[in-house]
N, C-alpha and C positions, 0 to 999 in steps of 0.2 A: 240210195244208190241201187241200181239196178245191172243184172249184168247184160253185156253184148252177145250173141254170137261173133266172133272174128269172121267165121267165113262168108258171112253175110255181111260186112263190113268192110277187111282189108281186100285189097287189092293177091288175088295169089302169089305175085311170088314176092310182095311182104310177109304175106301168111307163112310161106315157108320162112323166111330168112328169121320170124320170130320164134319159128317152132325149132330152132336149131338152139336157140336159148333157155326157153318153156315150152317145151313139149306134153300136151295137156294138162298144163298146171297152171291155175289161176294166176293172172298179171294182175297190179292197180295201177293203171295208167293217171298220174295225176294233172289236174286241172294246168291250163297255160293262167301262169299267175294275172294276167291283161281280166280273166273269166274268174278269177276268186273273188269269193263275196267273203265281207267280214261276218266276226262270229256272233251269230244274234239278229242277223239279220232278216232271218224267216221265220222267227218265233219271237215270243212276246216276252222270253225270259230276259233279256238283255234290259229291258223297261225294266221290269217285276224286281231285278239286283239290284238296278240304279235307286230306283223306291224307297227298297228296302234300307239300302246305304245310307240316303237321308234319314230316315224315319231314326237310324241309331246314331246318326249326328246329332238329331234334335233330344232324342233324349240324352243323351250325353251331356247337350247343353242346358238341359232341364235338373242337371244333377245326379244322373242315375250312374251308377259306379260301373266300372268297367267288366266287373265281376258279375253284376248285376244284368248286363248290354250280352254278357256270353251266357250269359242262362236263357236271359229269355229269346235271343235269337238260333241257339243250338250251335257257336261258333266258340272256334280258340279265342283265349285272352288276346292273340298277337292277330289274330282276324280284327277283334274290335277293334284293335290299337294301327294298323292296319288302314281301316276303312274312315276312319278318322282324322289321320291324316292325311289321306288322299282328300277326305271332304272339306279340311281345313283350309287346303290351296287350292279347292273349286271356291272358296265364298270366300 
Protein backbone atom coordinates (compact mmCIF):
# COMPACT_ATOMS: atom_id res chain seq x y z
CA UNK A 1 0.00 0.00 0.00
CA UNK A 2 1.18 3.08 -0.96
CA UNK A 3 -0.01 6.44 0.06
CA UNK A 4 -1.87 9.38 -2.27
CA UNK A 5 -1.38 12.91 -2.22
CA UNK A 6 -5.28 14.12 -1.71
CA UNK A 7 -4.50 17.26 -3.40
CA UNK A 8 -3.40 15.76 -6.37
CA UNK A 9 -6.38 13.50 -6.37
CA UNK A 10 -9.64 14.91 -4.86
CA UNK A 11 -11.47 17.28 -6.34
CA UNK A 12 -11.01 20.83 -3.89
CA UNK A 13 -13.90 21.21 -2.20
CA UNK A 14 -14.04 17.45 -1.31
CA UNK A 15 -10.68 18.11 -0.15
CA UNK A 16 -12.07 20.55 2.14
CA UNK A 17 -15.21 18.87 3.17
CA UNK A 18 -12.62 15.86 4.35
CA UNK A 19 -10.31 18.13 5.93
CA UNK A 20 -13.17 19.28 8.16
CA UNK A 21 -13.05 15.54 9.65
CA UNK A 22 -8.99 14.71 9.27
CA UNK A 23 -7.26 17.64 9.12
CA UNK A 24 -3.60 16.38 8.18
CA UNK A 25 -4.03 13.09 9.63
CA UNK A 26 -3.76 9.92 7.83
CA UNK A 27 -7.13 8.39 6.45
CA UNK A 28 -7.35 4.32 5.10
CA UNK A 29 -9.88 4.50 2.69
CA UNK A 30 -10.87 0.90 2.19
CA UNK A 31 -11.18 -1.14 -1.02
CA UNK A 32 -15.09 -1.21 -2.67
CA UNK A 33 -15.64 -4.84 -1.76
CA UNK A 34 -16.76 -5.53 -5.96
CA UNK A 35 -12.18 -4.85 -6.00
CA UNK A 36 -11.31 -7.27 -2.85
CA UNK A 37 -9.25 -9.96 -3.67
CA UNK A 38 -9.11 -12.99 -1.23
CA UNK A 39 -6.28 -13.73 1.09
CA UNK A 40 -3.54 -15.50 -0.58
CA UNK A 41 -4.07 -14.61 -3.62
CA UNK A 42 -0.73 -12.77 -4.66
CA UNK A 43 1.44 -14.94 -2.91
CA UNK A 44 2.27 -18.53 -2.87
CA UNK A 45 1.57 -18.89 1.01
CA UNK A 46 -2.11 -19.94 0.65
CA UNK A 47 -0.59 -23.20 -1.75
CA UNK A 48 2.52 -23.75 0.86
CA UNK A 49 -0.77 -24.07 4.05
CA UNK A 50 -2.73 -26.05 1.90
CA UNK A 51 0.42 -28.53 1.32
CA UNK A 52 1.26 -28.36 4.43
CA UNK A 53 -2.21 -29.42 5.77
CA UNK A 54 -2.12 -32.60 3.64
CA UNK A 55 1.25 -33.65 4.34
CA UNK A 56 -0.05 -33.70 8.45
CA UNK A 57 -3.30 -35.63 7.23
CA UNK A 58 -1.19 -38.08 5.65
CA UNK A 59 0.91 -38.47 8.43
CA UNK A 60 -1.82 -38.79 10.75
CA UNK A 61 -2.98 -41.45 8.64
CA UNK A 62 0.40 -43.24 8.61
CA UNK A 63 -0.03 -43.40 12.53
CA UNK A 64 1.99 -40.51 13.92
CA UNK A 65 0.41 -39.22 17.20
CA UNK A 66 -0.97 -36.00 17.50
CA UNK A 67 1.69 -35.02 19.89
CA UNK A 68 4.04 -36.04 17.54
CA UNK A 69 2.13 -33.88 14.22
CA UNK A 70 2.61 -30.71 16.90
CA UNK A 71 6.14 -31.12 17.33
CA UNK A 72 7.29 -31.62 14.26
CA UNK A 73 5.13 -28.94 12.52
CA UNK A 74 5.63 -26.13 15.46
CA UNK A 75 1.65 -26.08 16.04
CA UNK A 76 -0.92 -26.30 18.95
CA UNK A 77 -2.35 -29.80 19.69
CA UNK A 78 -5.98 -28.05 18.76
CA UNK A 79 -4.16 -26.75 15.34
CA UNK A 80 -3.33 -30.48 14.62
CA UNK A 81 -6.84 -31.59 15.75
CA UNK A 82 -7.97 -28.68 13.79
CA UNK A 83 -6.52 -29.17 10.50
CA UNK A 84 -7.56 -32.71 10.49
CA UNK A 85 -10.72 -32.24 10.52
CA UNK A 86 -10.98 -29.81 8.16
CA UNK A 87 -9.01 -32.47 5.92
CA UNK A 88 -11.30 -35.29 6.98
CA UNK A 89 -14.46 -33.61 5.11
CA UNK A 90 -12.24 -32.44 2.01
CA UNK A 91 -11.39 -36.50 1.35
Amino acid sequence: MSYKRAIFILPHDLLEQVQEYVDGEYIYIPRKSSNKKEWGTETSTRTELQQRDIQIYEDYLARNSLQELSEKYYLSLKSIQRIIRKQRNIN
